[in-house]
C-alpha positions in Angstrom: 0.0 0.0 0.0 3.0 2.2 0.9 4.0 2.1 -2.5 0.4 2.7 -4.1 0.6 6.2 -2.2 4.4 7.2 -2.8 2.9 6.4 -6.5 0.4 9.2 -6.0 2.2 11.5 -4.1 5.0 11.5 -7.2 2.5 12.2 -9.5 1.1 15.4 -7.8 4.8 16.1 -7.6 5.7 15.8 -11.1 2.1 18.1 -12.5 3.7 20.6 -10.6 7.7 20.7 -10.8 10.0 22.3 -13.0 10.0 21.3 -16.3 13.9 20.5 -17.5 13.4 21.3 -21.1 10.7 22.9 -22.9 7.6 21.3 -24.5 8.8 19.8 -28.2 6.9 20.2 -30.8 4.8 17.0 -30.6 2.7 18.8 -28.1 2.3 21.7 -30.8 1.1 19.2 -33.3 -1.0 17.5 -30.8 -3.0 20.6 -30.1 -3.8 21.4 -33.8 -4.8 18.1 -34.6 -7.1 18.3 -31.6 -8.9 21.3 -32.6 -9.1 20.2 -36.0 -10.9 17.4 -34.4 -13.2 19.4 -32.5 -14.1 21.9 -35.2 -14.9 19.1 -37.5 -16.9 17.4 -34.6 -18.8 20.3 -33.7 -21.8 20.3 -35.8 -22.5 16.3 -35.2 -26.2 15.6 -33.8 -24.9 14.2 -30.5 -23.4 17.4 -29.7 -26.8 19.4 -30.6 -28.5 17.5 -28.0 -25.9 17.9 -25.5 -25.6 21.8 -26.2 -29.9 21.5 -26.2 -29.7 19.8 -23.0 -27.0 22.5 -21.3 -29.0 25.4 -22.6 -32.0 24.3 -20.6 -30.1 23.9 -17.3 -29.0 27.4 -17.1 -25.8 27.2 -18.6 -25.7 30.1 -20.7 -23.2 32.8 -19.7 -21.2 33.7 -22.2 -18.2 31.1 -24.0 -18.7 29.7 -27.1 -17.9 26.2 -28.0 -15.6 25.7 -30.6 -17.7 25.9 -34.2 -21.0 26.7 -32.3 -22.2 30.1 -31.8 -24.4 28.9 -28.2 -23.6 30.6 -24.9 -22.5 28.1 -22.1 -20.5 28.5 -18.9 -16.6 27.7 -19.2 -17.7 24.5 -17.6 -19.7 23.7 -20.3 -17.7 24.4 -23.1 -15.2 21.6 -21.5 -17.9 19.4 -21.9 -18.9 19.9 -25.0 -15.2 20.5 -27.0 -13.9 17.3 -25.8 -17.0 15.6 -26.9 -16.7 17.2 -30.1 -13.3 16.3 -30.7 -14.2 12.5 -30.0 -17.8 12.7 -32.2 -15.8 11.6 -35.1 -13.0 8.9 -34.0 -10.9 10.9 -35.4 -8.9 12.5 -32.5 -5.7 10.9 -31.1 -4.5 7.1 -29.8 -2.0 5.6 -27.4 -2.5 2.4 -28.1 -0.4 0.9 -25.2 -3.4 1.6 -23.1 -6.3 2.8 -26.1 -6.5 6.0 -24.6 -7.3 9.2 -25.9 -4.8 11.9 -24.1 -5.0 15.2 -26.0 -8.9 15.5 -25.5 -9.9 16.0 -21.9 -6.4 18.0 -21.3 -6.7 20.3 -23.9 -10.2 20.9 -23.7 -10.1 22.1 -20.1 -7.4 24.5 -20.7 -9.1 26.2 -23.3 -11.8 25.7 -20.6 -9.4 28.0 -18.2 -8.3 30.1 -21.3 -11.9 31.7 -21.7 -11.3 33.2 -18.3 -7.8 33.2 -17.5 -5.0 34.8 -19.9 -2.9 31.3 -20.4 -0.2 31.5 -23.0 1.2 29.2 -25.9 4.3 28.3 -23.5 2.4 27.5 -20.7 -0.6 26.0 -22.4 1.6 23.3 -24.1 3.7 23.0 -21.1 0.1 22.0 -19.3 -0.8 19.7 -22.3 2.4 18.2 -21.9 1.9 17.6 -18.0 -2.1 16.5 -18.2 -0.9 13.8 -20.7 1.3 12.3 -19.2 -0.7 11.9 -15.9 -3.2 10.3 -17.9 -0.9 7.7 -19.5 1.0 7.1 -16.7 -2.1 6.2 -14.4 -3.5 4.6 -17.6 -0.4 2.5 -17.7 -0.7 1.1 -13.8 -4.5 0.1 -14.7 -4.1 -1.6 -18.0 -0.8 -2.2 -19.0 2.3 -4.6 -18.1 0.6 -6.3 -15.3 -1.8 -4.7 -14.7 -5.2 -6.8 -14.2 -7.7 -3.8 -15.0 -10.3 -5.3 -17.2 -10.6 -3.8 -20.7 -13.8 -3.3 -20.5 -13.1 0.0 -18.8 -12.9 3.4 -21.4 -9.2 4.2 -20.3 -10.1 8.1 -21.1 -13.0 8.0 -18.7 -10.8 6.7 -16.4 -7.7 8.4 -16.6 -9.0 12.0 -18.7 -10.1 13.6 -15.3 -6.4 13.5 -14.0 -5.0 14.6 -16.9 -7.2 17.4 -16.9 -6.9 18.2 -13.0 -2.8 17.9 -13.1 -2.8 20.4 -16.0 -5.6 22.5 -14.5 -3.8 22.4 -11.2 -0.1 23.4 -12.8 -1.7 26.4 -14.0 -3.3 27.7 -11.0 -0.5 27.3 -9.3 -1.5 25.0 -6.9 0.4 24.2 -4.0 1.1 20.2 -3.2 -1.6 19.2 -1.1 -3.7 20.7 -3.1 -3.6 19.3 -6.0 -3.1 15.8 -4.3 -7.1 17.4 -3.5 -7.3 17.8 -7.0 -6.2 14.4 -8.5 -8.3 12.6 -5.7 -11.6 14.9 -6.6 -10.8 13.8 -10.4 -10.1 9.6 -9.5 -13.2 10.0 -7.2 -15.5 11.2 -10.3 -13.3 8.9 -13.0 -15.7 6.4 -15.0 -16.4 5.0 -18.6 -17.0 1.4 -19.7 -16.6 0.4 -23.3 -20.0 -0.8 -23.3 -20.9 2.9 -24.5 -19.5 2.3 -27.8 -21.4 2.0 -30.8 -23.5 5.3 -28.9 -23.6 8.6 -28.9 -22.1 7.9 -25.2 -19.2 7.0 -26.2 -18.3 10.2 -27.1 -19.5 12.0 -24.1 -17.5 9.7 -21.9 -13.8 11.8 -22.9 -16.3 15.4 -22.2 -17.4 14.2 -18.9 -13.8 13.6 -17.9 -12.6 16.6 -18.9 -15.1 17.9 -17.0 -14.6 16.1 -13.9 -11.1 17.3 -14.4 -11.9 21.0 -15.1 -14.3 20.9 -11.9 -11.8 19.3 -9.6 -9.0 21.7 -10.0 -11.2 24.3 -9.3 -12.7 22.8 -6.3 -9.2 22.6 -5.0 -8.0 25.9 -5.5 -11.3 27.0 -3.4 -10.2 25.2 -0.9 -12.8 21.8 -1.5 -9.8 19.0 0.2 -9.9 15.1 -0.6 -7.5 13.0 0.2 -5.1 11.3 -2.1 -6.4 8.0 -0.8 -9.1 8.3 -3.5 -6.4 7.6 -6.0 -4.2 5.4 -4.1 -5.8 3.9 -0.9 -7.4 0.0 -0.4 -10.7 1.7 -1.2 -9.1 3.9 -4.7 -9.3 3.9 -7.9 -5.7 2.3 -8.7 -6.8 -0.6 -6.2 -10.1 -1.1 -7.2 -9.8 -0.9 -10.7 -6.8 -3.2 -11.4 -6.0 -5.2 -8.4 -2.4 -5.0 -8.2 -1.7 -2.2 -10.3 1.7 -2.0 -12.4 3.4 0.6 -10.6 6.7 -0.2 -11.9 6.0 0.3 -15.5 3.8 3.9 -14.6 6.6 5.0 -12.7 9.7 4.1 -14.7 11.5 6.8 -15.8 8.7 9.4 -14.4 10.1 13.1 -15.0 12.8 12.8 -17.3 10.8 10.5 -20.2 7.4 11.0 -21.7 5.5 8.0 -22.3 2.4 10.4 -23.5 4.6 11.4 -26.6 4.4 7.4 -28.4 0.3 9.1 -28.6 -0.7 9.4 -32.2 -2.8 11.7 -34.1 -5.1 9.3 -35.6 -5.2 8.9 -39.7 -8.1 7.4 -39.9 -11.6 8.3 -38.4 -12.8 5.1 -36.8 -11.6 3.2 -33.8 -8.5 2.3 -33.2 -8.9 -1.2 -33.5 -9.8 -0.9 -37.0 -6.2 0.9 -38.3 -4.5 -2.4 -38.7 -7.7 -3.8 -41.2 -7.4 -0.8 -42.8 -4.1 -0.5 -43.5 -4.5 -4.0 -45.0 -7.1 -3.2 -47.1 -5.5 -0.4 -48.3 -2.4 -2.4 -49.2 -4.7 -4.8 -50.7 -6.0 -2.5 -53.5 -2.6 -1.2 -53.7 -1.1 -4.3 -54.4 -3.7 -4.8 -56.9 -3.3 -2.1 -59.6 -5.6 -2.1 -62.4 -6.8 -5.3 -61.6 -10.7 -4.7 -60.6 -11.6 -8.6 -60.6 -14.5 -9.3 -57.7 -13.9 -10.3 -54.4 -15.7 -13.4 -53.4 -14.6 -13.7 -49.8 -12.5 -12.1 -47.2 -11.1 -13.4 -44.5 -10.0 -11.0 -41.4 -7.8 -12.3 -38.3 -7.7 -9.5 -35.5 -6.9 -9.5 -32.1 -9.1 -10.9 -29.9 -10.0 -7.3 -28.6 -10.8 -5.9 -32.1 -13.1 -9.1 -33.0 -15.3 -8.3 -29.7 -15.4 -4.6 -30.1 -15.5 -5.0 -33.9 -17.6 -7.5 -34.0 -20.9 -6.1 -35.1 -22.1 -7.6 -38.6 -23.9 -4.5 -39.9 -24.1 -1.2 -38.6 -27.2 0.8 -37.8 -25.7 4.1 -36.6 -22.8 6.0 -37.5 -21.7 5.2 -33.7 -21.6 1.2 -34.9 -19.9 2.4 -37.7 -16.6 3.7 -36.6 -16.0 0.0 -34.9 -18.1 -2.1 -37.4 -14.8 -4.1 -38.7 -16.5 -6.0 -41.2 -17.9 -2.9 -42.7 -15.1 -0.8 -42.6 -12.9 -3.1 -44.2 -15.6 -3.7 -47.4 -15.8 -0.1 -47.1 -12.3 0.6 -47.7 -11.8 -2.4 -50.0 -14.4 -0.6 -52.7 -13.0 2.8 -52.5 -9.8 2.9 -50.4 -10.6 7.4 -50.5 -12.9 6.4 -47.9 -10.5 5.4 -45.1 -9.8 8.9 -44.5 -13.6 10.5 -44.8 -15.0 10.6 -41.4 -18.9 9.1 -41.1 -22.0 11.1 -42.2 -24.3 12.1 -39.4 -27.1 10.9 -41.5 -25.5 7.8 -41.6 -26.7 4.8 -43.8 -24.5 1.7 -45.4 -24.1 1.8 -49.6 -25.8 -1.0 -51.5 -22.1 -2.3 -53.0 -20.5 -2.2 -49.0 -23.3 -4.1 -48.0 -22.6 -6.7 -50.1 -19.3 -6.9 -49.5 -19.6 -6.9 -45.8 -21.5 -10.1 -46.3 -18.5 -12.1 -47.4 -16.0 -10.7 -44.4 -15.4 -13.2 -41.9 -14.1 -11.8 -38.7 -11.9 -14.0 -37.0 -10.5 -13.7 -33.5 -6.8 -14.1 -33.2 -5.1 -14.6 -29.8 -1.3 -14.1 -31.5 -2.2 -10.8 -33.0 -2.3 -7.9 -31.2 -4.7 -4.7 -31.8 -2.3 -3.1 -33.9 -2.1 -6.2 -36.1 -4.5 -7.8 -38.8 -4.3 -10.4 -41.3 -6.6 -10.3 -44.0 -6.9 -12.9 -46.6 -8.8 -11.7 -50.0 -10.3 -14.6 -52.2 -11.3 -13.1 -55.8 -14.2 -14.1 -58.2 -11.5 -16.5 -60.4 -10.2 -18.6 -57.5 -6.8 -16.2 -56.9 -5.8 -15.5 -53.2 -3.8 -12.9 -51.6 -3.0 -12.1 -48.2 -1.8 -9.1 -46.9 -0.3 -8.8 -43.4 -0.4 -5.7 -41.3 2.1 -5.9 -38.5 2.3 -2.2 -37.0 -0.9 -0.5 -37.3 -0.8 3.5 -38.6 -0.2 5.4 -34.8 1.3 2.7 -33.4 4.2 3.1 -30.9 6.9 3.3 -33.5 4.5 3.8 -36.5 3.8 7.5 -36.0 1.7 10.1 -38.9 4.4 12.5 -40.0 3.9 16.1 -39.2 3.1 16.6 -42.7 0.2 13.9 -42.5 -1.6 15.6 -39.4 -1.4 18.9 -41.0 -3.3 18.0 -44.3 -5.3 16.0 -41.9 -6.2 19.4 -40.1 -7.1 21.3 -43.4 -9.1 18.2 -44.7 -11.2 18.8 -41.4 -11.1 22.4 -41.3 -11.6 23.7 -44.9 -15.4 22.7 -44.9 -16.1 24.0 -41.9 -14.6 27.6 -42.2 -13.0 27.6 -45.9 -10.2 26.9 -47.0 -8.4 30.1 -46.7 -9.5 30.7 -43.1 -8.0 27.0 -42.6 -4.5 27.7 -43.5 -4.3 30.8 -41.5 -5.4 29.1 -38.6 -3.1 26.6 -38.9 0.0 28.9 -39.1 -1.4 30.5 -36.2 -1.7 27.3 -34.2 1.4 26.1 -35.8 2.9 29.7 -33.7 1.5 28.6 -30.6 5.3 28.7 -28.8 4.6 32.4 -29.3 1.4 33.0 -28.7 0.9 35.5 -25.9 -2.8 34.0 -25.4 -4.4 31.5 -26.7 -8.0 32.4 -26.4 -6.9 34.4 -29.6 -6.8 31.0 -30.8 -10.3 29.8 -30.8 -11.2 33.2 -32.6 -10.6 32.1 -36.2 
């Protein structure tokens, strides 16, 4: 138990020492790709209802959410940008623990931002810290050996942390207070993946950030909860996973970053579909010219993808994003579709259909979720297989910078133009300089 505390106490410690060097320019990139993400997000029909909902409850006092024109408290607007920036599956991955780390940080500094002059240095600098809170603590629940079940949405989990460590750093808050902080956020922390294929599962990263907005503030009023909530027989860490891997979260804590293997994510579904469709899109590659039929497909996944994948048809642009069968048709019939995020008005095309049909999904215990295997039998007997061993935002398989900006303008252009789109992204691209960066959501 001893060690389950000095675990906690270090992490309060590191949100609010020193930083040794300065944020690199992953954390830059991270933060455009995010609000790329969120603009893109912001119209979808989930978040109407949840801005519907918010208006009624006497929310409105003067923030705008990213891309909406509503007036909702700074708490609020938390909500509701991280949700965005989820809406399409589109955000960011760390796939040693399939979280999501940029969303429920960022959005509660741009939370603090609509209130509080914060600037480029010292936004990123909080990004940097929030992150890898969340990783780290997502790393003693659900990696190494860790026995936290998988069932658990890691950013439900964790995002609260991350958000309350950044919050925390830049209020200035002193150590027991944000040991007040962290426990406020473990004490609210929740999120099973039994959301998915739902507009939940998009609220659950908003409702962390949340958590973690709320919680910081508490503790800078003076609102105390022990660190036990965290770290005690009766926390989170315990609870959650057993015999949490406190080893592998702590290794190297301070002076290495485990947040910065995250990857923006090239393609807008779930993560355990990048490896299928990286194989498909090999797939059609490999095959040129050559438009013979398919007549069967066979996909081997990791056992996680075939149960979260699993679904044989999809109703909802929610069972979409995970559907593996019909992403992989999908992409296998016009691989330009890998990279268009899901209509709201969501429906499945006549020709995928079909297709989908002849996908068998199986569930491979040697594969893990960043591999597939995908076997392609065509109409005159042929076979290939293709073989996809380190998925696209992988640890070790990262987008380029140049991939994540186009992915930003591809997101951005519809929303505001093109023209608009490219400034904004030199501005964000400045951020280092940025004096403050509520000049940033004014584009």
């Amino acid at each position: 138990m001893e060690e389950t505390e000095a675990f906690g106490k270090a992490i309060a410690q590191f949100a609010l020492g020193a930083a040794a060097t300065p944020p690199s320019p992953f954390y830059t990139t991270a933060m455009m790709n995010w609000l790329g993400c969120a603009l893109a997000g912001s119209g979808q029909s989930a978040v109407d209802r949840v801005v519907g909902y918010l208006m009624t409850q006497g929310q409105m006092t003067g923030h705008e959410p990213i891309g909406r024109r509503e007036s909702l408290s700074a708490q609020a607007t938390v909500l509701v940008d991280c949700m965005s920036s989820a809406s399409l599956a589109h955000d960011d991955i760390h796939f040693e623990t399939t979280l999501h780390p940029a969303g429920p940080v960022a959005a509660a500094i741009f939370g603090l931002a609509r209130s509080e002059t914060i600037s480029g240095p010292q936004a990123l600098d909080a990004l940097r810290v929030g992150m890898e809170v969340e990783c780290r603590v997502a790393l003693a629940l659900f990696a190494g050996k860790a026995r936290g079940a998988r069932g658990w949405y890691a950013t439900g989990m964790t995002g609260g942390l991350g958000a309350a460590a950044a919050l925390g750093r830049l209020m200035g808050l002193e150590q027991m207070q944000m040991e007040s902080a962290l426990g406020l956020a473990a004490a609210k922390a929740s999120g099973t993946r039994g959301t998915h294929g739902s507009m939940a599962a998009h609220i659950v990263p908003g409702l962390a950030a949340e958590s973690g907005f709320v919680a910081a503030g508490l503790a800078r009023a003076g609102f105390t909860c022990g660190i036990a909530a965290l770290t005690g027989a009766n926390g989170l860490l315990r609870l959650v996973a057993g015999e949490p891997d406190l080893a592998l979260a702590s290794e190297g804590l301070g002076v290495s970053h485990v947040c910065e293997t995250t990857a923006c994510k090239p393609f807008p579904f779930g993560f355990i579909a990048h490896a299928t469709i990286q194989c498909c899109l090999d797939a059609m590659a490999s095959r040129g010219s050559d438009r013979r039929g398919i007549a069967s497909v066979m996909l081997r996944v990791s056992p996680t993808a075939a149960l979260l994948g699993s679904n044989p048809m999809p109703a909802t642009v929610f069972e979409g994003h995970v559907a593996l069968r019909y992403i992989a048709a999908r992409v296998l019939l016009d691989p330009a579709l890998a990279f268009e995020p899901l209509e709201d008005g969501f429906s499945v095309r006549a020709d995928i259909a079909v297709l989908s049909k002849k996908v068998e999904l199986v569930a491979d215990a040697k594969l893990a979720d960043a591999q597939a295997v995908c076997g392609i039998t065509f109409d005159d007997g042929t076979f290939t297989e293709i073989c996809c061993d380190r998925a696209p935002g992988s640890p070790g398989n990262p987008p380029a910078r140049a991939e994540t900006e186009a992915k930003f303008l591809r997101l951005a252009s519809p929303m505001i133009g093109a023209g608009r789109a490219e400034a904004w992204q030199r501005a964000l691209g400045e951020m280092p300089d940025c004096p403050d960066i509520s000049r940033l959501l004014q584009f």
